[in-house]
C-alpha positions in Angstrom: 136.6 93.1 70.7 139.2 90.4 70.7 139.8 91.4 74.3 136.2 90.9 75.3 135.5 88.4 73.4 138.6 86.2 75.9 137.1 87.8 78.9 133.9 86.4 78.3 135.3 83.7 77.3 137.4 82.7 80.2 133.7 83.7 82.4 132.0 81.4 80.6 134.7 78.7 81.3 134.6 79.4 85.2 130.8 79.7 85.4 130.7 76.0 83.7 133.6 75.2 86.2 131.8 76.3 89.5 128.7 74.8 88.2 130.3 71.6 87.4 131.5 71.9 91.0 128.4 72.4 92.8 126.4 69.6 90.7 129.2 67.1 91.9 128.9 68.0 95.6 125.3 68.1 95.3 125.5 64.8 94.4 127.7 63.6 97.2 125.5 65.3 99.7 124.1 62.7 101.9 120.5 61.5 101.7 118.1 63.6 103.6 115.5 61.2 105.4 112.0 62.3 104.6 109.5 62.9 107.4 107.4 60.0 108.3 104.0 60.7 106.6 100.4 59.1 107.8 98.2 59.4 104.6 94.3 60.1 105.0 92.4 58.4 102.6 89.3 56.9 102.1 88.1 57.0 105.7 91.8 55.5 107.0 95.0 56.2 108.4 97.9 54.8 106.0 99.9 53.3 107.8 97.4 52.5 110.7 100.3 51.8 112.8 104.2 53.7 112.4 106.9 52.5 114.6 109.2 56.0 114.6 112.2 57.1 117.4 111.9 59.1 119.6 112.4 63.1 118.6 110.7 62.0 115.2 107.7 64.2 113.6 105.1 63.0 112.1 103.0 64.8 109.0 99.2 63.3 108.8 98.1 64.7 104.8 94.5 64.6 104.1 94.3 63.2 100.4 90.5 62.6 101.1 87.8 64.6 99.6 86.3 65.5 102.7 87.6 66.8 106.1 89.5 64.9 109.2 91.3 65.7 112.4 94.1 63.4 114.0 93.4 63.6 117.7 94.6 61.4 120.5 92.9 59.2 122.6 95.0 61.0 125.7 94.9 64.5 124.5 98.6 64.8 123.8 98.1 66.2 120.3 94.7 67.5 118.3 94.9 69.0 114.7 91.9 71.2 113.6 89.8 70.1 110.7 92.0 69.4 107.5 90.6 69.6 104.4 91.8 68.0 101.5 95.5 68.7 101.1 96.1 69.6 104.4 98.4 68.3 106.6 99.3 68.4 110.2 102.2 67.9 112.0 103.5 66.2 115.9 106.9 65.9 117.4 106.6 62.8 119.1 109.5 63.6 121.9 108.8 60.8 124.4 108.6 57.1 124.1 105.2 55.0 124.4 102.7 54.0 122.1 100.1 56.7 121.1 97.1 55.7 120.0 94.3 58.7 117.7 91.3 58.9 116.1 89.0 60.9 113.5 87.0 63.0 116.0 85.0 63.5 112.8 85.1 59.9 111.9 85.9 58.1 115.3 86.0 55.0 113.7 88.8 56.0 111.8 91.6 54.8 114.2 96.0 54.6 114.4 98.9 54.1 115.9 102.1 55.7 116.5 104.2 53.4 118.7 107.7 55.9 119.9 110.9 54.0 120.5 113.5 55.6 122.5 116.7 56.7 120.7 119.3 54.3 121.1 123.0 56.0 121.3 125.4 55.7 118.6 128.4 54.3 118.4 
């Protein structure tokens, strides 16, 4: 029993070791940069114009109690109807400035202006 009782013991004492590990190199795990998000609300686009780079993707959510599609002026993208909660997502791969619209709504109107990556040093 004695025996067991320093087995456990000394498994207990690792398991907090290991955890104590992982917490601290959790912590000192880098910052993950969220997604650029485009809310939908109240007949808008928040923000109605995001500067992003190039290779970025954008999530449109629909926090709005009724449905709305992101389209764009040229065609280069077109989500289907989201209803509330849903979201859509673009990867905006070239640089240029990419104007959309509610094609429910079309007065509901944005922006996504695409800056080419710059290299790093």
């Amino acid at each position: 029993m004695v025996m067991r009782t320093r087995v456990t013991g000394h498994r207990f004492t690792a398991a907090l070791g290991v955890t104590a590990f992982l917490a601290i190199g959790l912590l000192a795990l880098p910052a993950q940069a969220e997604e650029p998000t485009v809310k939908i609300d109240n007949f808008t686009f928040n923000p109605p114009t995001l500067k992003v780079a190039a290779g970025t993707t954008v999530t449109w959510k629909n926090e709005d109690d009724i449905p709305h599609t992101v389209a764009s002026v040229t065609r280069t993208f077109k989500s289907k109807a989201l209803d509330t909660d849903d979201s859509y997502t673009f990867t905006f791969t070239t640089a240029g400035v990419y104007e959309y619209f509610c094609s429910l709504h079309p007065h509901m109107k944005g922006t996504i202006v695409v800056e080419a990556k710059t290299g790093s040093n």
